[in-house]
Backbone as CSV, one residue per row, in Angstrom:
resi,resn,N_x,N_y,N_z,CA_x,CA_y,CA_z,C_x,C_y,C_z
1,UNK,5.237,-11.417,-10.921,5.342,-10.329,-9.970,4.227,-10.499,-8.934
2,UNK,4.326,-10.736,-7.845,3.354,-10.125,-6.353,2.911,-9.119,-6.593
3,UNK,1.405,-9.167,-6.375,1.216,-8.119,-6.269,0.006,-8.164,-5.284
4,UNK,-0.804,-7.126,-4.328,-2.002,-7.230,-3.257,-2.824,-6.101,-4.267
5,UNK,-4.044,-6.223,-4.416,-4.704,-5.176,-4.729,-6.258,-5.357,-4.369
6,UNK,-6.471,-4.192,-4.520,-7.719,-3.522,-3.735,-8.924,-3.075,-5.010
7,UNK,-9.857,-3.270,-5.221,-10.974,-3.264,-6.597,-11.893,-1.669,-5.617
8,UNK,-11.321,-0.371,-5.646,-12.181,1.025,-5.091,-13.462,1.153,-6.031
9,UNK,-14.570,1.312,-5.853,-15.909,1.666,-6.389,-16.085,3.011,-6.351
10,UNK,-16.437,3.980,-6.752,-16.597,5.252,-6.209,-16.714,5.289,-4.713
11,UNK,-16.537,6.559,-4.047,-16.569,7.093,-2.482,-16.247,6.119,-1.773
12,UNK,-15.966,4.801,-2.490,-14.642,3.659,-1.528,-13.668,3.737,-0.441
13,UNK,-14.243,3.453,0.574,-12.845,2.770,1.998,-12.457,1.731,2.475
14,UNK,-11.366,1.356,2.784,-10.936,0.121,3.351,-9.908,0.471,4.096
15,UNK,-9.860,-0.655,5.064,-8.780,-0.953,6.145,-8.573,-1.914,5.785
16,UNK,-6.604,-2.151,5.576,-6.562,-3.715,5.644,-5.742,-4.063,6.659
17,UNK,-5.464,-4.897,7.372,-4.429,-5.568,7.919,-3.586,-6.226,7.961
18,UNK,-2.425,-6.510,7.496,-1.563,-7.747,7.458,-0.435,-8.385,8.452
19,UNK,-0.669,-9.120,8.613,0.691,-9.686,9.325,1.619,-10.187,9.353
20,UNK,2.642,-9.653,10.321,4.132,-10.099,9.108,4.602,-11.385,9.681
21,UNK,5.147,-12.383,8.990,5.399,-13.707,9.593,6.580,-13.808,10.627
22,UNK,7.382,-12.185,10.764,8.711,-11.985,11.995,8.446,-10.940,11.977
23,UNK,8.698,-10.297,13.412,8.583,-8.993,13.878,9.989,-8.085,13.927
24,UNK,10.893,-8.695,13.559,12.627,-8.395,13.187,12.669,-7.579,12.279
25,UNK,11.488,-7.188,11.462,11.609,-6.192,10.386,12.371,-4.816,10.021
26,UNK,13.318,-4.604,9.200,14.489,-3.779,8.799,13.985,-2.878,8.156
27,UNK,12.903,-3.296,7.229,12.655,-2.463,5.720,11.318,-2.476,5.119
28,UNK,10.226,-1.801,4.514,9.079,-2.783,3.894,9.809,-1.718,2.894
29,UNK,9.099,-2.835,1.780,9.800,-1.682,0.208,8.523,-2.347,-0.924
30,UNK,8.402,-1.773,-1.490,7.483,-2.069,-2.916,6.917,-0.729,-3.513
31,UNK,6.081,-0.833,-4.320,5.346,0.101,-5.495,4.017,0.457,-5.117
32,UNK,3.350,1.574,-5.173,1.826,1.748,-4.956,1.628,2.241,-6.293
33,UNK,0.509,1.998,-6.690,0.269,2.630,-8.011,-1.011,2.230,-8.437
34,UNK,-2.055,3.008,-8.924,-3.623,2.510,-9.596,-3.548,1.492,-10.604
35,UNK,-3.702,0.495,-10.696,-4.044,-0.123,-11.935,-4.848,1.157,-13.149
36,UNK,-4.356,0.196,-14.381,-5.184,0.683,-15.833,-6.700,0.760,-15.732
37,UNK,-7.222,1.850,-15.934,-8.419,1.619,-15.795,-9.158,2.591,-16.469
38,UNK,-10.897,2.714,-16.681,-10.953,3.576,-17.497,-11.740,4.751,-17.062
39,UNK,-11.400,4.606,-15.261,-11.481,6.220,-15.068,-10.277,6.934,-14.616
40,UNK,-10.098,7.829,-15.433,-8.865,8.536,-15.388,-8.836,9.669,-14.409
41,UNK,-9.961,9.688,-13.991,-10.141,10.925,-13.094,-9.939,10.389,-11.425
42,UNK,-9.673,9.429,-11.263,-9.891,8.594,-9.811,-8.465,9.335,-9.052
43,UNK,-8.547,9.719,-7.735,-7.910,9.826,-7.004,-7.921,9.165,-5.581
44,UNK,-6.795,8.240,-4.733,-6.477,7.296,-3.810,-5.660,8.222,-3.005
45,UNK,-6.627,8.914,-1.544,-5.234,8.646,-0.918,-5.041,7.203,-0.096
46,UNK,-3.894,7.138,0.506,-3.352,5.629,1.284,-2.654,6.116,1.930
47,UNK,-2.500,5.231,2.677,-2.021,5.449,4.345,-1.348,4.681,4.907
48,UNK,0.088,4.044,4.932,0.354,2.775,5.594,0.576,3.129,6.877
49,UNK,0.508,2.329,8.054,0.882,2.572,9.435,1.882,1.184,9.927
50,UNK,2.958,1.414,10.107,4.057,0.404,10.594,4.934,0.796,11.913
51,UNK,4.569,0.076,12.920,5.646,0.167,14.074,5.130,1.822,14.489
52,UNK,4.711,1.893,14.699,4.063,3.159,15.441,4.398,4.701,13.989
53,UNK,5.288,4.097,12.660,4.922,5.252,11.948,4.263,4.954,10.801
54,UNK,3.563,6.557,10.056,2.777,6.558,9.016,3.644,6.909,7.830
55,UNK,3.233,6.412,6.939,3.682,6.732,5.505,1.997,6.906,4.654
56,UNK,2.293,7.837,4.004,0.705,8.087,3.165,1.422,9.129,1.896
57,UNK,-0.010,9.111,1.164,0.276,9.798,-0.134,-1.023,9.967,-0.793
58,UNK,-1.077,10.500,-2.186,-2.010,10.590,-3.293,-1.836,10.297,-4.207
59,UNK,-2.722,9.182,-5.164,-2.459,8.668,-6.210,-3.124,8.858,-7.068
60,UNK,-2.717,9.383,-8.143,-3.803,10.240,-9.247,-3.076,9.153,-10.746
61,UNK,-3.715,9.065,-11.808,-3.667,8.684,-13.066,-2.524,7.466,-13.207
62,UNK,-1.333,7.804,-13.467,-0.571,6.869,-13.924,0.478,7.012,-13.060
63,UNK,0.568,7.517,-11.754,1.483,7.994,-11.022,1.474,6.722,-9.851
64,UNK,3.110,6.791,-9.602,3.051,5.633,-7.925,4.007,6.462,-7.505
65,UNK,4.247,5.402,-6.049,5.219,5.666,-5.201,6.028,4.676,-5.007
66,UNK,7.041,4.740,-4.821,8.626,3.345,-4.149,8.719,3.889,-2.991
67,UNK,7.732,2.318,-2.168,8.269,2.586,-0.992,9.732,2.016,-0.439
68,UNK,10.534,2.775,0.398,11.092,1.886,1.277,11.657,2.324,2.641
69,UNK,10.825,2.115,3.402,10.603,2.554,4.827,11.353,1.976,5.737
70,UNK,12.507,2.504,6.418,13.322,1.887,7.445,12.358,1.497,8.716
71,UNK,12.234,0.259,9.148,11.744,0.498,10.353,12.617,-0.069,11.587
72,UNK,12.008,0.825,12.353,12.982,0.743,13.919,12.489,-0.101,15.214
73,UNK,11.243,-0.725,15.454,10.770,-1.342,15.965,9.633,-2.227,15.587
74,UNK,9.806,-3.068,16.524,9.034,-4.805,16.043,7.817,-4.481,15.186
75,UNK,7.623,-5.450,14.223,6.462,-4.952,13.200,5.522,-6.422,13.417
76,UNK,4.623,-6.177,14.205,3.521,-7.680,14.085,3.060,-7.399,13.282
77,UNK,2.359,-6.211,12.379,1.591,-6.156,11.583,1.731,-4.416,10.937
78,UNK,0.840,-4.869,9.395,1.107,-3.495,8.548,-0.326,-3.257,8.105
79,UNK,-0.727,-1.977,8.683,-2.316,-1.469,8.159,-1.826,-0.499,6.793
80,UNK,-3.071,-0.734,6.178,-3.242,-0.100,4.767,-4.600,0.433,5.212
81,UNK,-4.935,1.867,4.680,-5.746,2.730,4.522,-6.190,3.216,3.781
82,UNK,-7.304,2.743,2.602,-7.260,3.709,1.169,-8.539,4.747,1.769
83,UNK,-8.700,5.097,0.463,-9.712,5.875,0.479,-10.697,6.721,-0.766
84,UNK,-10.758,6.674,-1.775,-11.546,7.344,-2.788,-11.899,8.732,-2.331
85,UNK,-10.894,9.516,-3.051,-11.368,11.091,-2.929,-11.686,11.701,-4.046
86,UNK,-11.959,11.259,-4.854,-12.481,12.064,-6.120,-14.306,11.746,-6.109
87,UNK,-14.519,12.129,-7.080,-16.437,12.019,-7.168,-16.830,11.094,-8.260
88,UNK,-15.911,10.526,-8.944,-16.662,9.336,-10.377,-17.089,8.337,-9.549
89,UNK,-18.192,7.428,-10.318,-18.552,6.562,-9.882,-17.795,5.531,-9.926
90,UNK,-16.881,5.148,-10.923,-16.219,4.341,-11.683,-15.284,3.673,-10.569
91,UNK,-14.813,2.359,-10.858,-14.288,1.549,-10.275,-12.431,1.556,-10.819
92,UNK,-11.725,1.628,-9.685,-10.094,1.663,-9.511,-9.539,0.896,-8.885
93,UNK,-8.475,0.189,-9.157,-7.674,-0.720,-8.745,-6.637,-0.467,-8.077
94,UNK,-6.615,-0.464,-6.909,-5.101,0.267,-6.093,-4.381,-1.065,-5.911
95,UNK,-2.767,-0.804,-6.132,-2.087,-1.945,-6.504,-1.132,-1.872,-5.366
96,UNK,-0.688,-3.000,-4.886,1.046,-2.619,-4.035,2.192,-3.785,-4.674
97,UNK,2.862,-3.103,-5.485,3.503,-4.143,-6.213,4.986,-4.178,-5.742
98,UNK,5.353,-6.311,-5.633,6.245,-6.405,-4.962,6.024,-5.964,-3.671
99,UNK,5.479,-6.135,-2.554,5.546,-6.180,-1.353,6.829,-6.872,-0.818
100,UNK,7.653,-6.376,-0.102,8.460,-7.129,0.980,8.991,-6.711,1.817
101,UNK,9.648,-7.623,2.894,9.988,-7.344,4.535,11.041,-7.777,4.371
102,UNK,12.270,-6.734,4.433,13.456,-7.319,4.622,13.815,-7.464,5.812
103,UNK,14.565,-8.398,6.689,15.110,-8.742,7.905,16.207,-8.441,7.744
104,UNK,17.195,-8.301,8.631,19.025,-8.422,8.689,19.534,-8.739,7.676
105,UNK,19.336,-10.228,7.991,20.014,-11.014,7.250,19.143,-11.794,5.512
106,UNK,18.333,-11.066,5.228,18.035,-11.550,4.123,16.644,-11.352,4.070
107,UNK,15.652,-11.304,2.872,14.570,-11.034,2.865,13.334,-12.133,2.194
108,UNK,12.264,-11.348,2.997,11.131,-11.989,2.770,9.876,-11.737,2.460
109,UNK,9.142,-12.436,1.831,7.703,-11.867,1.401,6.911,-12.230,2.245
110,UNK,5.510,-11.188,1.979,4.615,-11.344,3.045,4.014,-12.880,3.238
């Protein structure tokens, strides 16, 4: 399984950037979800930004999201936004599992 992930430390932020190898993009679809870990108290929000729209959420304990986001115009690139909103010190693993860009006619990974 693909997967991109992110290692949050307590009061943790990141921006990421990616770029998509065609700007023809139809669809991004995959899983957000914390990795196992052994603070249970950690909360992620995230933020994706694609083609001028946002998709975001909150990720608490054992909980994800399925993304799959129609998009309507050219996608050069996909920002990710986390963020650590809880107060443990403890270290969390934000996951995006299965990432992909479907085109028209058939699909592709990042």
């Amino acid at each position: 399984m693909t997967s991109f992930r992110w290692r949050l430390p307590g009061g943790a932020r990141t921006d990421t950037t990616l770029r998509a190898s065609r700007d023809d993009v139809s669809m991004l679809t995959g899983v957000v979800r914390l990795g196992r870990s052994v603070c249970p108290a950690a909360s992620v929000t995230w933020e994706l930004t694609l083609a001028g729209q946002v998709v975001d959420g909150v990720l608490t304990g054992d909980r994800s999201a399925a993304l799959a986001v129609t998009i309507s115009a050219p996608l050069p690139e996909v920002r990710l936004r986390l963020r650590r909103t809880d107060t443990a010190s403890c270290a969390v693993e934000f996951r995006w599992d299965e990432p992909d860009l479907d085109v028209p006619a058939f699909s592709l990974p990042f």
